[in-house]
C-alpha positions as CSV (number, residue, x, y, z in Angstrom):
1,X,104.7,107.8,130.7
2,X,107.6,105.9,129.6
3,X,108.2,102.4,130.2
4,X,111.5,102.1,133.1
5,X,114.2,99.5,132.0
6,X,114.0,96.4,133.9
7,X,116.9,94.4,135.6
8,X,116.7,91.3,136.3
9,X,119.4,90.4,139.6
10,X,120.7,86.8,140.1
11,X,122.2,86.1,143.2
12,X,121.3,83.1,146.0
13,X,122.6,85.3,148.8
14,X,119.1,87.8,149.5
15,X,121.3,90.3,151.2
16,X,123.1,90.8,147.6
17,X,119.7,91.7,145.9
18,X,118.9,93.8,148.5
19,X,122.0,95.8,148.5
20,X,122.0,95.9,144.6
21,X,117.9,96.5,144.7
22,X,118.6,99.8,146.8
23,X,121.1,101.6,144.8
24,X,118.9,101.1,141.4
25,X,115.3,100.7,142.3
26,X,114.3,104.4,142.0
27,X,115.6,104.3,138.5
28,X,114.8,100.6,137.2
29,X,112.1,98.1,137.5
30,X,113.7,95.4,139.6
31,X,112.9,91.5,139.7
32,X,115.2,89.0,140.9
33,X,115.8,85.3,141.6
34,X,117.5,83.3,143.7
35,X,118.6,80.0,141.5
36,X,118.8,79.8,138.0
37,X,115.5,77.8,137.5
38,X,114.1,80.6,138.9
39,X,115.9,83.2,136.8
40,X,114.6,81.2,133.7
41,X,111.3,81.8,134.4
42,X,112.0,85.1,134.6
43,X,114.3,85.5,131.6
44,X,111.0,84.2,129.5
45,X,108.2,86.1,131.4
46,X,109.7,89.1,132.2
47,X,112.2,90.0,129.2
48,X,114.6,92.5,131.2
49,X,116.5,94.6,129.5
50,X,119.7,93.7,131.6
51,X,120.8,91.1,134.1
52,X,123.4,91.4,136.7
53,X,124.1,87.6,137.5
54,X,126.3,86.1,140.3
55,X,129.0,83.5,139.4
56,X,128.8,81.2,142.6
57,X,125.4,80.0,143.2
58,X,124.5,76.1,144.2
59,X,123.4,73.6,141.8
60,X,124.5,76.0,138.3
61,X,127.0,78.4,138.0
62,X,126.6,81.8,136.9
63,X,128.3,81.3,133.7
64,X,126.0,78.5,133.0
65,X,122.9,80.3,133.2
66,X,125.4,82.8,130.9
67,X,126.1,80.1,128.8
68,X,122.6,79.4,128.4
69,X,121.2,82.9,127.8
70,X,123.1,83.6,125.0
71,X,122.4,80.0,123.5
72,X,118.9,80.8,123.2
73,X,117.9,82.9,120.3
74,X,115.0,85.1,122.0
75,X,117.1,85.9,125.2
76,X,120.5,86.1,123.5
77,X,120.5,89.9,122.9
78,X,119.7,90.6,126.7
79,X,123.4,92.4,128.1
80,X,124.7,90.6,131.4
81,X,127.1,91.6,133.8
82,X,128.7,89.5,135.8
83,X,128.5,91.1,139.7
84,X,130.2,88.3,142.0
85,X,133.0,87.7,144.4
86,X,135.5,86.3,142.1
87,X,138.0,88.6,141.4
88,X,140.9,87.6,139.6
89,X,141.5,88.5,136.0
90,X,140.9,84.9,134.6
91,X,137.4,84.5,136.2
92,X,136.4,88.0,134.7
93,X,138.2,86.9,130.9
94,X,136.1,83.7,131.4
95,X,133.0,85.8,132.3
96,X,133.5,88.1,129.1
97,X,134.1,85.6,126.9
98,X,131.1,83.8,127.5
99,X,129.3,87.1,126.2
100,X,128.9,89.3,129.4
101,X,129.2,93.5,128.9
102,X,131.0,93.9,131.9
103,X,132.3,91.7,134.8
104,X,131.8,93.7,138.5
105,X,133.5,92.4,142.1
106,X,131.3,92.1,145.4
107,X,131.3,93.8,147.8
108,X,129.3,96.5,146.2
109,X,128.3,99.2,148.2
110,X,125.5,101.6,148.0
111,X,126.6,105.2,149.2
């Protein structure tokens, strides 16, 4: 049996992961954190093969723990897209040029 891709969600509000963890865990190994220490941890144990990551959490931003990602040579290749509340077209240019694939507005909704 294959190996299933792995995301890795980043998002401080739970009902977020939960939504997101519903409409792609019969298709994809899900793990998720709630702060960016915690995504760290994760980033390095773990190895996903994608990350959706929130903008707005406390302490670090979202495009910090971008920032950070793609500064570090082992993690660096790992694709992120941006899934947060900020919608206007300079937060999602900021959000792709810090390296993200793709730059998604919240709500999402699983059908």
């Amino acid at each position: 049996m294959s190996r299933r891709s792995v995301i890795l969600i980043v998002d401080d509000e739970v009902s977020n992961i939960e939504i997101l963890s519903a409409a792609l865990e019969d298709d994809y190994e899900i793990c998720f954190a709630t702060s960016a220490e915690e995504a760290y941890e994760l980033l390095r144990t773990v190895m996903p093969d994608l990350v959706l990551l929130d903008v707005l959490m406390p302490g670090t931003s979202g495009y910090d723990v971008c920032r950070r990602i793609k500064s570090d040579a082992l993690l660096a290749d790992i694709p992120i897209i941006f899934a947060t509340a900020l919608g206007n077209e300079g937060d999602e240019v900021a959000g792709l040029a810090l390296g993200a694939i793709d730059y998604i507005t919240k709500p999402i909704s699983h059908a």
